[in-house]
N, C-alpha and C positions, 0 to 999 in steps of 0.2 A: 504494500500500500504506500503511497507518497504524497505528496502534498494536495496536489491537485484535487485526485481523489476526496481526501479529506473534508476538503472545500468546498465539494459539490454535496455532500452528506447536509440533511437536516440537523438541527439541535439533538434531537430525538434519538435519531442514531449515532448520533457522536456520544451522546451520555448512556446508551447501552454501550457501547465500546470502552467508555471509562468507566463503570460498574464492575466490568470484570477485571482490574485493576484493583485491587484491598487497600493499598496504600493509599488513594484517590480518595480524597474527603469531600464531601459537598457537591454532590456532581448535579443535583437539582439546580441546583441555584447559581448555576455557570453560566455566565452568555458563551452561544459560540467562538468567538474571539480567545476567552480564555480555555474552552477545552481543547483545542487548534493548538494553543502555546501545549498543555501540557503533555496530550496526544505525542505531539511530535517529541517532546524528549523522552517520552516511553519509550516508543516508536522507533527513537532514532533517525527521526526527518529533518534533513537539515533546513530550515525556515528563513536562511538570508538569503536577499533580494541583490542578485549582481549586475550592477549598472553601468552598462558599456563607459568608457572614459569619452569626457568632453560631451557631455549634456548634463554639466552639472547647471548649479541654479546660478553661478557666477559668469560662465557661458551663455548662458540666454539672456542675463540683462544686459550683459555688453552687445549682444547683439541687437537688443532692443534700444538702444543709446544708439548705435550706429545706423539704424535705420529709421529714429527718431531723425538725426541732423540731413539722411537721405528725402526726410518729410516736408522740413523745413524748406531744402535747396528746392523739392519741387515747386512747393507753394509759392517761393518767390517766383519761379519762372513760369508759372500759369500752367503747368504739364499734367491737367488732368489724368491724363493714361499712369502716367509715372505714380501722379498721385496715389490714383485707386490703388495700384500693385502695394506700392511701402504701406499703407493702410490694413491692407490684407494679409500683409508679413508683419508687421507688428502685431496686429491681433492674432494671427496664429502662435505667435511666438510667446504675447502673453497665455495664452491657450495651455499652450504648452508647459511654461513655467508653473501654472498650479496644477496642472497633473502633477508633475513632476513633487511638489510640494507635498501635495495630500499624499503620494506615495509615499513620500518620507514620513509622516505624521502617524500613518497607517501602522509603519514598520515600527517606529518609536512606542506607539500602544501593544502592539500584539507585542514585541521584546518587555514591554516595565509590565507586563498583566503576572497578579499575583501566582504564587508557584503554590504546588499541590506538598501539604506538609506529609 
């Protein structure tokens, strides 16, 4: 079994999966999120997230600054076309950036969820 799997499980069957676990305390009273953390160290699921290099969050502002001053130079020259396109790469680029974020934020809660004593 591996993570995915895991994921695709309801509450319901992820807490009959930790039932047969003895050392598991409280398993009623678990959101998914924390049987996921403790599942996988039973388990042995490795649960970190490997993020290609160079789409961090310091990478896409700068590129959001750079196609900010590409915004500007249209604006001055009246270049509708140009305009629309940097308008379109800015917004996808902020787009981008709070994915990027909630994925981080995501990873930070399912790692700090309490552990099974």
């Amino acid at each position: 079994m591996d993570l995915h799997e895991l994921e695709k499980k309801t509450v319901n069957d992820l807490r009959e999966i930790a039932v047969k676990y003895e050392d598991i305390k409280g398993v009623s009273g678990l959101r998914k999120e924390e049987l996921l953390v403790i599942l996988c160290e039973k388990l042995g699921i490795d649960r970190h997230v490997h993020v290609p290099k160079g789409i961090g969050r310091h990478d896409i502002k700068a590129r959001i600054k750079e196609l900010k001053l590409k915004r500007k130079e249209a604006l001055s020259k009246h270049d509708r076309a140009a305009l629309a396109t940097v308008r379109h790469e800015i917004k996808s680029n902020k787009r981008h950036l709070r994915r990027v974020i909630d994925r981080a934020l995501k990873h930070q809660v399912a790692s700090a969820a309490p552990k099974a004593e």
